[in-house]
MARKOL-600095 format. One record per residue (C-alpha): residue number from 0; residue in three letters; x, z, y. Coordinates in nm, 3 decimals. Last residue first. Example, Ala and Ser with C-alpha at 12.3 -4.5 7.8 and 13.67 -1.06 7.14 Angstrom:
// residues 2
   pos   code        px        pz        py
     1    SER     1.367     0.714    -0.106
     0    ALA     1.230     0.780    -0.450
***
This chain:
// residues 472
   pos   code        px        pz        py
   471    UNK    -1.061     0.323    -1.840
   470    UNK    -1.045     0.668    -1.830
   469    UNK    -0.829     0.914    -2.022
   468    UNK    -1.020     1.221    -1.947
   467    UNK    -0.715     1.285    -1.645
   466    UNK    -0.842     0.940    -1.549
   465    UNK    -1.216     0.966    -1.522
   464    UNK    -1.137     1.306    -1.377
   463    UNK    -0.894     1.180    -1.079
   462    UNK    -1.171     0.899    -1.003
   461    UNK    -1.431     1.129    -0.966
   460    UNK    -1.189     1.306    -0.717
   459    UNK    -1.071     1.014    -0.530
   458    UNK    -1.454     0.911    -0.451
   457    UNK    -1.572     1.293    -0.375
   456    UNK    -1.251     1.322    -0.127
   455    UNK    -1.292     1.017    -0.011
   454    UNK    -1.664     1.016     0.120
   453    UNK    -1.601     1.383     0.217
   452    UNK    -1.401     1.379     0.424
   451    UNK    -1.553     1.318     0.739
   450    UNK    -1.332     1.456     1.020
   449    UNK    -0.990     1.268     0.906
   448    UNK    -1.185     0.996     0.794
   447    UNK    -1.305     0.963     1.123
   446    UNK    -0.991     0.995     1.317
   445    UNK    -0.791     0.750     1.085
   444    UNK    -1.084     0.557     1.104
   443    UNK    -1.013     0.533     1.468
   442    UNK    -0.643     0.394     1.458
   441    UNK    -0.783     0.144     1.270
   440    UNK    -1.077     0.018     1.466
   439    UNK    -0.859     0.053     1.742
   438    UNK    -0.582    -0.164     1.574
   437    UNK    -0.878    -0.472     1.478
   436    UNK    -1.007    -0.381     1.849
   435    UNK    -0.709    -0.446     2.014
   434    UNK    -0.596    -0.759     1.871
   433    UNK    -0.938    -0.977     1.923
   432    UNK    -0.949    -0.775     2.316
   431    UNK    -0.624    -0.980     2.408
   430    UNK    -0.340    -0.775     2.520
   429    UNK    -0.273    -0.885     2.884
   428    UNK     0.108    -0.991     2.839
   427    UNK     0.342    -0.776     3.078
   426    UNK     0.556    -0.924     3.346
   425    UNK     0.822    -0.730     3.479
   424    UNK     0.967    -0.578     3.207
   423    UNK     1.224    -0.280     3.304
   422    UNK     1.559    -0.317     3.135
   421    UNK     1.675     0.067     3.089
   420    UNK     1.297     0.145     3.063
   419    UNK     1.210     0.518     3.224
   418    UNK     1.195     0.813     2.974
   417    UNK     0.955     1.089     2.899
   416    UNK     0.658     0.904     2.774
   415    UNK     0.739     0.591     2.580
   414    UNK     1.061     0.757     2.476
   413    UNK     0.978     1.104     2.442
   412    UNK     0.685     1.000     2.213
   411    UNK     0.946     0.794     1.985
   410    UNK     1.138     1.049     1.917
   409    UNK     0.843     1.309     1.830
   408    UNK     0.748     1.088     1.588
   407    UNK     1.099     1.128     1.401
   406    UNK     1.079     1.461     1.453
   405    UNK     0.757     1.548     1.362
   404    UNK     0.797     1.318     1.054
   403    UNK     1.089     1.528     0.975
   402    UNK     0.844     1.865     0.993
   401    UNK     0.611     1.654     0.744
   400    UNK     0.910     1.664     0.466
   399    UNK     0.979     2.042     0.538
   398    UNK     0.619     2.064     0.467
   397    UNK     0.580     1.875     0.131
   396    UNK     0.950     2.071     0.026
   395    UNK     0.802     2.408     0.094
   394    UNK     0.526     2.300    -0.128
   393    UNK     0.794     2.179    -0.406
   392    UNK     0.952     2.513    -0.356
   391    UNK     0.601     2.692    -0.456
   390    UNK     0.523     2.495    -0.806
   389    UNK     0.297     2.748    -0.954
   388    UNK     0.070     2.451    -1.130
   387    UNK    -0.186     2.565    -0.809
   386    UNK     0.016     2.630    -0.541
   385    UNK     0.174     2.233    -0.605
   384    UNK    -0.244     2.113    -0.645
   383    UNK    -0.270     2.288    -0.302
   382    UNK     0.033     2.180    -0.097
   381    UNK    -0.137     1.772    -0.216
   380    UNK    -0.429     1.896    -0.160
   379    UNK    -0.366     1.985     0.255
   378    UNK    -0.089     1.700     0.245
   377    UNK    -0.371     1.452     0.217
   376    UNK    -0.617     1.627     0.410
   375    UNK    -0.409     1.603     0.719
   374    UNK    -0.345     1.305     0.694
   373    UNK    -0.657     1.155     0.743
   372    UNK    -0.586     1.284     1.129
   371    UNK    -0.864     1.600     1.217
   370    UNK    -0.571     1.847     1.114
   369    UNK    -0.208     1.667     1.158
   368    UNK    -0.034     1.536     0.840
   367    UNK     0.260     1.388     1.029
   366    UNK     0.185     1.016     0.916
   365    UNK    -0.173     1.118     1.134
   364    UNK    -0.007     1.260     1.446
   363    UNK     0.180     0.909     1.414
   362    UNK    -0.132     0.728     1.370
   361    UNK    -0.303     0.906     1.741
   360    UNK     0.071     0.878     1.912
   359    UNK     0.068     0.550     1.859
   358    UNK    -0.314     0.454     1.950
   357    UNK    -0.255     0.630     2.224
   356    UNK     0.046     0.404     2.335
   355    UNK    -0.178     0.090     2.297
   354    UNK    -0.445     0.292     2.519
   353    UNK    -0.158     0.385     2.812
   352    UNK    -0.029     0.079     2.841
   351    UNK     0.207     0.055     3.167
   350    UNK     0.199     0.467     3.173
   349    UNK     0.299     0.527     2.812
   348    UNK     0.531     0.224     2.850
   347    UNK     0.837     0.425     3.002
   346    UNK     1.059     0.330     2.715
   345    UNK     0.948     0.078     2.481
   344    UNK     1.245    -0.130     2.492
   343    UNK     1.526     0.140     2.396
   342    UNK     1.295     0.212     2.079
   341    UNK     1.306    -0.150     1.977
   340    UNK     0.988    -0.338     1.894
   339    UNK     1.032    -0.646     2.081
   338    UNK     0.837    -0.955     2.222
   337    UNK     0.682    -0.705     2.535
   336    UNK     0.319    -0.840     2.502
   335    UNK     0.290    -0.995     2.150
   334    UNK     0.593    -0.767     1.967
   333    UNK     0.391    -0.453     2.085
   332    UNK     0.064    -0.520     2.002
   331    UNK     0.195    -0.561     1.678
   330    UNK     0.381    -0.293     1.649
   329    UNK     0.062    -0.146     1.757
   328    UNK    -0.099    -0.303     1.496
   327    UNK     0.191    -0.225     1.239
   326    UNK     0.059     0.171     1.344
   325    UNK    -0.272     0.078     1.274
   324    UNK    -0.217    -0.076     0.915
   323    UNK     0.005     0.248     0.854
   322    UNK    -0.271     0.469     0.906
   321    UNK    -0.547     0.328     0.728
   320    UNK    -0.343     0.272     0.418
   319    UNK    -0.196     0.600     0.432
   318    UNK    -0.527     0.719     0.436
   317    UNK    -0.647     0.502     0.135
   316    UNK    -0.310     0.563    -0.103
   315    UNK    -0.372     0.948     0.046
   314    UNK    -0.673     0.999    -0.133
   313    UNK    -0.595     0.859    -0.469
   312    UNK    -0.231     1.075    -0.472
   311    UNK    -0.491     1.402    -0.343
   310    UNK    -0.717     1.352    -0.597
   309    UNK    -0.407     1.295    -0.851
   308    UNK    -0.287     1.644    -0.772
   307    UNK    -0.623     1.815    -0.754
   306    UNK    -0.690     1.691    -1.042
   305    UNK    -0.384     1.787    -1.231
   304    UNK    -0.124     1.588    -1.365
   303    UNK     0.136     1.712    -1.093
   302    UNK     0.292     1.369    -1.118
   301    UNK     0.039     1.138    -0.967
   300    UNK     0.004     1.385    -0.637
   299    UNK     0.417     1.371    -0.633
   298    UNK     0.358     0.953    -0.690
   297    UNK     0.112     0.975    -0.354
   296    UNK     0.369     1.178    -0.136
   295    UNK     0.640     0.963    -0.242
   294    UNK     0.515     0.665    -0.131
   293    UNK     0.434     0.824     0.223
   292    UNK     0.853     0.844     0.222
   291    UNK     0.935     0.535     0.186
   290    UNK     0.639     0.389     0.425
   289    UNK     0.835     0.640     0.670
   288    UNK     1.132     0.448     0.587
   287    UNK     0.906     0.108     0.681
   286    UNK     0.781     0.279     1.043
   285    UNK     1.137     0.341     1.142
   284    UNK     1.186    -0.025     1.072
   283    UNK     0.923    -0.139     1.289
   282    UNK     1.052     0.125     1.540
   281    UNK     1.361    -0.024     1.617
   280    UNK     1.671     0.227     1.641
   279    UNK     1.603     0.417     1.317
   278    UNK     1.837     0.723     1.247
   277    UNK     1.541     0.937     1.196
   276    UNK     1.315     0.710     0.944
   275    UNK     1.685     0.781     0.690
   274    UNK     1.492     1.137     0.729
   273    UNK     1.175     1.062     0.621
   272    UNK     1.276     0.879     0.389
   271    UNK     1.551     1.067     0.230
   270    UNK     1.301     1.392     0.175
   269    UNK     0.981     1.217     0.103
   268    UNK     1.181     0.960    -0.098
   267    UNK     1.373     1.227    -0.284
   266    UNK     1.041     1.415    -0.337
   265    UNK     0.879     1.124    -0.482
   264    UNK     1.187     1.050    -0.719
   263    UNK     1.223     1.415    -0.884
   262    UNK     0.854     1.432    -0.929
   261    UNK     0.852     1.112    -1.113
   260    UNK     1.135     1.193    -1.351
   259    UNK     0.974     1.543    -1.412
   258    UNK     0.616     1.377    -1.557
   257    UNK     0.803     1.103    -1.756
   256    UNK     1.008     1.351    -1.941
   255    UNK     0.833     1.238    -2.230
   254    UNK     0.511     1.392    -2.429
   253    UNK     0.377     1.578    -2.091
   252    UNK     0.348     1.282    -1.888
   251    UNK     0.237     1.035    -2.156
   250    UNK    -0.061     1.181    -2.230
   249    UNK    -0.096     1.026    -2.558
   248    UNK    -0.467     0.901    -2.453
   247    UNK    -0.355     0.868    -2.140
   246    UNK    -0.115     0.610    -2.191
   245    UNK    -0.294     0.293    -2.096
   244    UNK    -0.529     0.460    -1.836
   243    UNK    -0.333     0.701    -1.685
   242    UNK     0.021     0.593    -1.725
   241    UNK    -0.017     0.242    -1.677
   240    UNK    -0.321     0.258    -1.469
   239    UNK    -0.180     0.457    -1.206
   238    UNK     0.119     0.219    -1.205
   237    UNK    -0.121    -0.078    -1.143
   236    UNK    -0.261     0.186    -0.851
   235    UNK     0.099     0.211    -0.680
   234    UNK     0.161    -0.156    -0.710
   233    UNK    -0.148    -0.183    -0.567
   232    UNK    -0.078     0.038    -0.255
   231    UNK     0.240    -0.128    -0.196
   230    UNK     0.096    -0.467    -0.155
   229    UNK    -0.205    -0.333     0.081
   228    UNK    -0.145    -0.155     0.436
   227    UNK     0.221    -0.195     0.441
   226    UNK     0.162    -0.551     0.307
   225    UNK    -0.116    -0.662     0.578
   224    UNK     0.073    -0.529     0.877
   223    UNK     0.402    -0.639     0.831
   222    UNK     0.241    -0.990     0.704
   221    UNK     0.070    -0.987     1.032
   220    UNK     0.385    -0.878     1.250
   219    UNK     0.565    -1.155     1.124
   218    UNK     0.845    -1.035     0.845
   217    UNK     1.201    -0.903     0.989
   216    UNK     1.124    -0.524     1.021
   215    UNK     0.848    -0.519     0.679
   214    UNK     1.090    -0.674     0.422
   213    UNK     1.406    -0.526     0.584
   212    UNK     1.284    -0.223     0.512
   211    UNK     1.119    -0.269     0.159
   210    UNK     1.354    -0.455    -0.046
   209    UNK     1.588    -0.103    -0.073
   208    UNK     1.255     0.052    -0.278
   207    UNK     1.424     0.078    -0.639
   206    UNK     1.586     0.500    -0.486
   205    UNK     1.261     0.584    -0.418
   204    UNK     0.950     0.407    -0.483
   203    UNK     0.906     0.070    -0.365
   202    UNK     0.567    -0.054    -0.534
   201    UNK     0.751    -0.329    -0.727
   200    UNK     0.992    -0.168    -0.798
   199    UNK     0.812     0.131    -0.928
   198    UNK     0.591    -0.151    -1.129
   197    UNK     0.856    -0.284    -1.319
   196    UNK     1.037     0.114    -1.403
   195    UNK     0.711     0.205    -1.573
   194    UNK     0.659    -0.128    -1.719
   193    UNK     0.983    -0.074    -1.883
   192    UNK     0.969     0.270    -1.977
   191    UNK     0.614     0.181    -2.151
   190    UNK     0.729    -0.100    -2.335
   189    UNK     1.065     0.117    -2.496
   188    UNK     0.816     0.416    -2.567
   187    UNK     0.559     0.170    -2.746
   186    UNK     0.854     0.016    -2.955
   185    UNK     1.000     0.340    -3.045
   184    UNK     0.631     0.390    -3.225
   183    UNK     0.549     0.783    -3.122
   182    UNK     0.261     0.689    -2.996
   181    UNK     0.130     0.481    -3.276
   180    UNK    -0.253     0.597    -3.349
   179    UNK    -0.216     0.688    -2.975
   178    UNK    -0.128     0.339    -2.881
   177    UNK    -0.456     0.175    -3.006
   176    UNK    -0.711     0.352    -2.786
   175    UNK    -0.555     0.324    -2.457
   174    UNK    -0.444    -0.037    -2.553
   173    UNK    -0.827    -0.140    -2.610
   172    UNK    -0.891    -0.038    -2.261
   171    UNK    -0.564    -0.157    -2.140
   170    UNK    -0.656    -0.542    -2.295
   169    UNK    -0.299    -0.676    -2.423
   168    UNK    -0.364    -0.665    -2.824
   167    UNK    -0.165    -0.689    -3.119
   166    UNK    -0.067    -0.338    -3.073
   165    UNK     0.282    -0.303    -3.146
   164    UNK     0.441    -0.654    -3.052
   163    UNK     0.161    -0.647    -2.753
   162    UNK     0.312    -0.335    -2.635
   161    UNK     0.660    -0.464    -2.670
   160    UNK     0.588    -0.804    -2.435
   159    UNK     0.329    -0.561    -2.169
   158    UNK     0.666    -0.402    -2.145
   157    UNK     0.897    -0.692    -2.120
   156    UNK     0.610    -0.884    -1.886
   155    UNK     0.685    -0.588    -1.641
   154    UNK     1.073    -0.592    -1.646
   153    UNK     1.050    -0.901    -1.520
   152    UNK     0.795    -0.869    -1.264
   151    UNK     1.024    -0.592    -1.166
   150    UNK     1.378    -0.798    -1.152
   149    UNK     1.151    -1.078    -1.010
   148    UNK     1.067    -0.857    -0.721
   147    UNK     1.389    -0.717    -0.649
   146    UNK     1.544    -1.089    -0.671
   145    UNK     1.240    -1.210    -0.469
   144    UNK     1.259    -0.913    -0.245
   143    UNK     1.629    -1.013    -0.149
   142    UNK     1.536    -1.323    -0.043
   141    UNK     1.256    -1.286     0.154
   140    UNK     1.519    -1.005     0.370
   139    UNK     1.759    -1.289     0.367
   138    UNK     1.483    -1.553     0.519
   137    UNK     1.356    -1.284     0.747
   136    UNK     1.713    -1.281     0.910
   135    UNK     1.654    -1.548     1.111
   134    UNK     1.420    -1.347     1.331
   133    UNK     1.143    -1.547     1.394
   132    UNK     0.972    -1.434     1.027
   131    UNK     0.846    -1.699     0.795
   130    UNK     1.018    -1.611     0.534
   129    UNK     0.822    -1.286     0.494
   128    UNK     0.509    -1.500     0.399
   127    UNK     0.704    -1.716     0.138
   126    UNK     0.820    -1.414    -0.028
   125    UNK     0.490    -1.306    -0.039
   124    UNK     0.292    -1.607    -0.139
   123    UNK     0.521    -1.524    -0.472
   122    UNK     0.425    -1.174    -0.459
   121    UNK     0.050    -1.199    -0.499
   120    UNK     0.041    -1.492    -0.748
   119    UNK     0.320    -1.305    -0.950
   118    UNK     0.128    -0.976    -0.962
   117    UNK    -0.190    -1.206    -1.047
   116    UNK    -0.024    -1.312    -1.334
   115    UNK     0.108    -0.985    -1.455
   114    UNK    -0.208    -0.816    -1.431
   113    UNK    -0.397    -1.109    -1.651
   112    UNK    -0.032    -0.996    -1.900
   111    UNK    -0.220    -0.620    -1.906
   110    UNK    -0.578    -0.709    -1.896
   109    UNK    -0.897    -0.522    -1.724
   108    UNK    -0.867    -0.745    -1.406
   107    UNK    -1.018    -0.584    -1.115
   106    UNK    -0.683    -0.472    -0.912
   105    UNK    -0.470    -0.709    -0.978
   104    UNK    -0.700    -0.962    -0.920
   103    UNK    -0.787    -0.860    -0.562
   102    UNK    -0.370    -0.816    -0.470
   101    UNK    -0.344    -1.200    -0.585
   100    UNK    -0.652    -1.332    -0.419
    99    UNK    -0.501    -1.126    -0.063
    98    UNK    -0.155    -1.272    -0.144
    97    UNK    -0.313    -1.635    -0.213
    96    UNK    -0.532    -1.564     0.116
    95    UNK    -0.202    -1.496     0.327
    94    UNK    -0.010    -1.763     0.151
    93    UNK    -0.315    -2.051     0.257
    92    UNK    -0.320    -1.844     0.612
    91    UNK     0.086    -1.916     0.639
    90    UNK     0.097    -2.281     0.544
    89    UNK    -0.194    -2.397     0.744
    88    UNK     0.015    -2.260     1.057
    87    UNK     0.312    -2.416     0.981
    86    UNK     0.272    -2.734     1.253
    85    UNK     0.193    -2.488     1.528
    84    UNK     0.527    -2.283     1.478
    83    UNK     0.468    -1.922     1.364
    82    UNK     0.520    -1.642     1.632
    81    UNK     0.281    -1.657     1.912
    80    UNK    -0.003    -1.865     1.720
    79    UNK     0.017    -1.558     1.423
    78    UNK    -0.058    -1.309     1.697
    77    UNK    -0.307    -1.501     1.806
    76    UNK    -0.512    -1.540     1.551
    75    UNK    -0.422    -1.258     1.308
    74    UNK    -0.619    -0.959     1.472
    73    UNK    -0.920    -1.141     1.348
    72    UNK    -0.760    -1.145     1.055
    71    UNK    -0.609    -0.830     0.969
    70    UNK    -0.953    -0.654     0.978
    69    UNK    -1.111    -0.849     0.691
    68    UNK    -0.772    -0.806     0.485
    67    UNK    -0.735    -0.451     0.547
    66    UNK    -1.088    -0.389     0.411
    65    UNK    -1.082    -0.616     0.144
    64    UNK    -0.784    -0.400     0.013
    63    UNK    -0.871    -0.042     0.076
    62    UNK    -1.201    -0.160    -0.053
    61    UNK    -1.079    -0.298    -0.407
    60    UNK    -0.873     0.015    -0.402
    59    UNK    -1.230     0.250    -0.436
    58    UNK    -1.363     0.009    -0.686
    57    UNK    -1.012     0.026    -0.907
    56    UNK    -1.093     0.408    -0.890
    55    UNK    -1.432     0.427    -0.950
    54    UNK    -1.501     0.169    -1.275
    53    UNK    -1.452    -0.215    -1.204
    52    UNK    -1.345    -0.377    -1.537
    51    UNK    -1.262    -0.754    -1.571
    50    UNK    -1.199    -0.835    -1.919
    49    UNK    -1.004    -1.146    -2.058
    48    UNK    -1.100    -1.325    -2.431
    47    UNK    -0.968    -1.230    -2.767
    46    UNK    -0.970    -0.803    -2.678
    45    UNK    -1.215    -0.867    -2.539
    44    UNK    -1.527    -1.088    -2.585
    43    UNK    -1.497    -1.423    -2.460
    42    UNK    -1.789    -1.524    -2.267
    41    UNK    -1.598    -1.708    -2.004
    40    UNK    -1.448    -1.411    -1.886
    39    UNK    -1.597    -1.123    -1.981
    38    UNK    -1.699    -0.870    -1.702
    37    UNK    -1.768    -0.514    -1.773
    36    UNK    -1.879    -0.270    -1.461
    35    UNK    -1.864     0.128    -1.497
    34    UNK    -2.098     0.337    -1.398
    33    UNK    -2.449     0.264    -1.291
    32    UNK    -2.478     0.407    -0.929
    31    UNK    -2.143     0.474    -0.818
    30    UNK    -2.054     0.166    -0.990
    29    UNK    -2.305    -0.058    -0.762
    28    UNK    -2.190     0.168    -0.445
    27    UNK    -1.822     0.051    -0.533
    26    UNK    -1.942    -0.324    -0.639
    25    UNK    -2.128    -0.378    -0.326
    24    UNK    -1.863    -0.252    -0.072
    23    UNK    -1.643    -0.481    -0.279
    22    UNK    -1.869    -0.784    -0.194
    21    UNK    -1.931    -0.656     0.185
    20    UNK    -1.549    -0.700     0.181
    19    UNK    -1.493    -0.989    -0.015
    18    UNK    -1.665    -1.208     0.247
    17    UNK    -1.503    -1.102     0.487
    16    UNK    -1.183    -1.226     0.409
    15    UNK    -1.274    -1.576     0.324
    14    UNK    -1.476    -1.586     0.660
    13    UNK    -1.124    -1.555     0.847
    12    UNK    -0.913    -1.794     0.577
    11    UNK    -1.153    -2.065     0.643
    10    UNK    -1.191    -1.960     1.073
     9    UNK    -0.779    -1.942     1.079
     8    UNK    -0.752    -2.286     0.896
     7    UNK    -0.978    -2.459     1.171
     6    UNK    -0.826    -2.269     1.493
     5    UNK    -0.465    -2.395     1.308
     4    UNK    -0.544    -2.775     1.255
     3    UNK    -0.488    -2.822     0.936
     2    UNK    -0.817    -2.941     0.787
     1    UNK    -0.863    -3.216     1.040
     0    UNK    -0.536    -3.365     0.973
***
């Protein structure tokens, strides 16, 4: 059929995709302007009907995630005609928009079980998209993030389940002013611990995040690209929401030992990613522990409660976003022309392609935190807002936890540069220009944002206030 033929499905899913993004640009300079955005669905008045509520933060992630999407697919074309079968084509661009739809509505919607929904849209055309993998062993990794994920979708609906049992209501606005007449309701606790624990599975945080690396190593180099750059990043701002936005009011942080819980598990997965990143031997999966790890970073911003803290959590789930989608590029890049990403395969290919090796160094100097990377300024609040509460060690701990990115980056510049190929490749694929750019324009935004800082920093930070007020 007409409508399946894979140039034809690519060009539907392509103008899909950017379309939302000068529509999400519009909404974030539209809020900036006039403040918060109410939409009622179908004229239904919350809490009876469903709200959709754009204020600065869910604005800001609305762009992280258009953004990614309108980049990944031009990049998408070929890459996706190399390693999906002709006849499955239609199937993988219909998941990839589902996912993107999904990931959209999760982060507009303004209701707790209309978040739920849209969390299962977005990870059900997920488990399909990992599936489709070459490697056989995509179908186990798909596999085990659909137990993970159900176990957190799961534990999700449980929560927003007790909350509604308490409240009578499932909008988060009118949840943020309900619970605090009841905060010390059992009931309330129980729902928040178990959305609490549903979305950290769902956005991989250390030690619920063992879905994650074979997820992103066995997946098509697309959907590797597009979920490190995206999926996570949601999960991470749903979470925000919970504990900001529904519990802020009660300020859940302080109240329970929320606050210490979540500091204890970011640093372990700065510490243990990072270092697990070490023992990698194919770079794709390196890349995922260091996903681990970046994770971390943005719940330790979330847990000092400050807003420095949370500025720098907000800033980082956009730089890590930026940097991580251009590294998967490369991997990209990488799996098209050579057909592998293992470090013993990309020795020696500094000199045979010097700009896709740039690019590598360029978002690995930006994982490490590296001043004029986006980075940089990341780990430069994130030291700060630790100072600030008088938490020194857990300073000491940010850096030690950048000195193991050093190292693991450092591994895999001493391979491309210092060593020669044990199996040189003869023939090369010419990387087309319609995968190049997409990484380049990337790899430089990691550059730019990493210069110009303050378009982020004054977004993140307005964001960090509305929430620290208890914003919705």
């Amino acid at each position: 059929m007409f409508i399946r033929h894979p140039r034809v499905v690519w060009m539907w899913a392509f103008v899909t995709a950017w379309l939302c993004l000068p529509m999400s640009v519009g909404l974030l300079l539209k809020v900036l302007e006039q403040g918060t955005i109410v939409y009622n669905l179908g004229g239904w008045a919350a809490p009876w009907g469903i709200e959709y509520r754009i204020d600065i933060l869910n604005s800001f992630v609305l762009i992280i995630v258009s953004m990614i999407g309108a980049i990944v697919l031009p990049f998408a074309r070929r890459s996706v005609e190399r390693e999906i079968p002709q006849k499955r084509i239609y199937l993988f661009y219909t998941m990839l928009l589902l996912c993107l739809a999904g990931l959209l509505g999760m982060t507009i919607t303004g209701d707790a079980f209309n978040l739920f929904v849209f969390l299962e849209i977005s990870s059900l055309s997920t488990y399909v998209l990992i599936s489709f993998g070459k490697d056989r062993r995509a179908l186990t990794a798909a596999y085990r993030y659909l137990i993970v994920g159900t176990i957190g979708a799961t534990f999700y609906i449980i929560g927003v389940g007790l909350l509604y049992m308490a409240t009578g209501s499932l909008n988060i606005a009118d949840l943020a002013v309900l619970i605090p007449n009841i905060g010390g309701n059992r009931t309330v606790q129980s729902g928040m611990a178990f959305l609490i624990i549903g979305l950290a599975l769902k956005a991989a945080l250390f030690p619920m995040h063992m879905w994650l690396p074979n997820a992103y190593t066995y997946a098509p180099s697309v959907v590797s690209i597009f979920l490190s750059a995206t999926a996570t990043k949601v999960a991470v701002y749903a979470f925000i929401r919970v504990v900001f936005s529904i519990f802020g009011d009660v300020n859940i942080l302080e109240i329970l030992p929320v606050r210490n819980m979540l500091m204890v598990l970011a640093i372990a997965a700065m510490v243990i990613g990072s270092a697990a990143a070490l023992y990698q031997t194919d770079v794709r999966r390196l890349f995922a522990y260091s996903s681990i790890a970046q994770i971390g970073y943005i719940i330790l911003g979330i847990s000092f409660d400050s807003v420095t803290g949370v500025t720098a959590g907000v800033v980082h789930l956009f730089n890590h976003a930026l940097m991580k989608g251009g590294l998967f590029m490369v991997l990209g890049l990488l799996a098209y022309q050579i057909g592998s990403t293992k470090i013993q395969d990309i020795a020696g290919l500094g000199e045979r392609m010097p700009l896709t090796m740039a690019a590598l160094v360029i978002g690995g100097l930006g994982l490490i935190g590296m001043p004029l990377t986006a980075g940089f300024i990341s780990k430069w609040y994130l030291i700060q807002a630790a100072i600030d509460i008088g938490l020194w060690p857990i300073a000491f701990i940010i850096v030690l936890s950048s000195i193991l990115t050093v190292v693991y980056v450092w591994r895999i510049v001493e391979v491309i540069y210092f060593h020669r190929p044990v199996n040189p490749i003869n023939d090369i694929d010419r990387a087309p220009i319609s995968m190049v750019a997409p990484m380049w324009i990337l790899i430089g935004a990691t550059i730019f944002f990493g210069i110009n800082t303050n378009a982020t920093l004054e977004i993140a930070g307005a964001a960090a206030k509305a929430l620290l007020a208890g914003g919705v």
